[in-house]
C-alpha positions as CSV (number, residue, x, y, z in Angstrom):
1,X,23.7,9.4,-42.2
2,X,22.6,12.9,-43.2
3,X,21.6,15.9,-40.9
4,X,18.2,15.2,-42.1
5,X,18.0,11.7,-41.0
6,X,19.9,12.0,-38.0
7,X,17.4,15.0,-36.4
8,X,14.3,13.0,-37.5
9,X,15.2,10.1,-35.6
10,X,16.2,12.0,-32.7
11,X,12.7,13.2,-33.0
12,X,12.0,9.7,-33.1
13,X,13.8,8.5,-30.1
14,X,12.3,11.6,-28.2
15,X,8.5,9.8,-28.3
16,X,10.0,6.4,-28.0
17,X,11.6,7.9,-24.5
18,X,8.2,9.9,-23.2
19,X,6.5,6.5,-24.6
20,X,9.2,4.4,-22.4
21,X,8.9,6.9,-19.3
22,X,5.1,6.0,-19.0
23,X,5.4,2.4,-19.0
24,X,6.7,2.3,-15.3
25,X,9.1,-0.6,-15.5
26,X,6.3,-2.5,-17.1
27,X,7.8,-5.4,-19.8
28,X,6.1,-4.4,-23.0
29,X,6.5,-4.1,-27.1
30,X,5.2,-0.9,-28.6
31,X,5.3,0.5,-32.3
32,X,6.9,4.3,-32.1
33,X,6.5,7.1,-35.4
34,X,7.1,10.2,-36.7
35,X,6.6,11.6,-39.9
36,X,9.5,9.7,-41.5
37,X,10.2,6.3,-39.5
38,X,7.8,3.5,-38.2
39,X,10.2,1.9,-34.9
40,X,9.2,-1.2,-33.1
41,X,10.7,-1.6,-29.4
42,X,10.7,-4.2,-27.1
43,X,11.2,-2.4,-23.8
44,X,12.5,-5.1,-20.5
45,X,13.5,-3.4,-17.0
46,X,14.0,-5.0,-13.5
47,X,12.2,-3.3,-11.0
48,X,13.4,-2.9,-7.3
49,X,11.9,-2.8,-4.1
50,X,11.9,-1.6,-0.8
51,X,9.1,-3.4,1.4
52,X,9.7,-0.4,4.1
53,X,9.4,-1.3,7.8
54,X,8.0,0.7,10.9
55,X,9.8,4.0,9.8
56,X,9.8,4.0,6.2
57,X,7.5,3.8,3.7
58,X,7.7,1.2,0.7
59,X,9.2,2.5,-2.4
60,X,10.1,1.3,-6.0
61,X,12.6,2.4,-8.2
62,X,13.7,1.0,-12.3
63,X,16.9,-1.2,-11.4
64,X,17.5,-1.8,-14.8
65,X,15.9,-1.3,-18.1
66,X,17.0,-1.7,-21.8
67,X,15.6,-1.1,-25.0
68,X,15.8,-2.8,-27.8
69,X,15.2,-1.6,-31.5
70,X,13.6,-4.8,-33.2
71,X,13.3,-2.7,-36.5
72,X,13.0,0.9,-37.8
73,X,10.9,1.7,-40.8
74,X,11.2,4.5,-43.7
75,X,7.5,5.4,-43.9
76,X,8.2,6.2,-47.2
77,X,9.2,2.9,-48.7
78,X,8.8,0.2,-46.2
79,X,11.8,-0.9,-46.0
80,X,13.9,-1.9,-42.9
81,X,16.8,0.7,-42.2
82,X,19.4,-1.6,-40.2
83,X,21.7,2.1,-39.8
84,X,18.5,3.7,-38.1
85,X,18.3,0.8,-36.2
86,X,21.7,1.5,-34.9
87,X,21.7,4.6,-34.0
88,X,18.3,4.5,-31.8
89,X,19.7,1.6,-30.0
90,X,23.0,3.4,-29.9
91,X,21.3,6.7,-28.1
92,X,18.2,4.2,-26.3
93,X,20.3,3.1,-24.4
């Protein structure tokens, strides 16, 4: 992987995080792009929760969450990069 590559899907992986941060523990499947990759992710978290009682108030919080790359794109060709792939599920995560 070249510099090139590697700082465009950081880009990449920077949206795919904002995109993740608004989903509030919410089990969904989004398509992510810049101006070089297309990145489907299928985004699963466990959410806990505190009910509260007389002094507290309720509160939630992400137990777990995990993303997973189903495929990443070159906008260029259309062809599925299984290294891209890789490396946003390596740093996803």
């Amino acid at each position: 992987m070249n510099a090139a590559m590697q700082a465009s899907l950081d880009d990449l992986a920077h949206k795919i995080r904002l995109h993740i941060a608004h989903l509030a523990g919410e089990d969904t499947t989004f398509e992510e792009k810049n101006d070089d990759w297309v990145a489907r992710i299928q985004y699963e978290a466990t959410v806990g929760e505190d009910k509260g009682d007389r002094w507290t108030a309720p509160s939630w919080w992400i137990d777990r969450e995990k993303a997973t790359v189903v495929y990443v794109s070159d906008r260029h060709s259309d062809n599925d990069n299984d290294e891209a792939a890789d490396y946003l599920t390596k740093i996803l995560n």
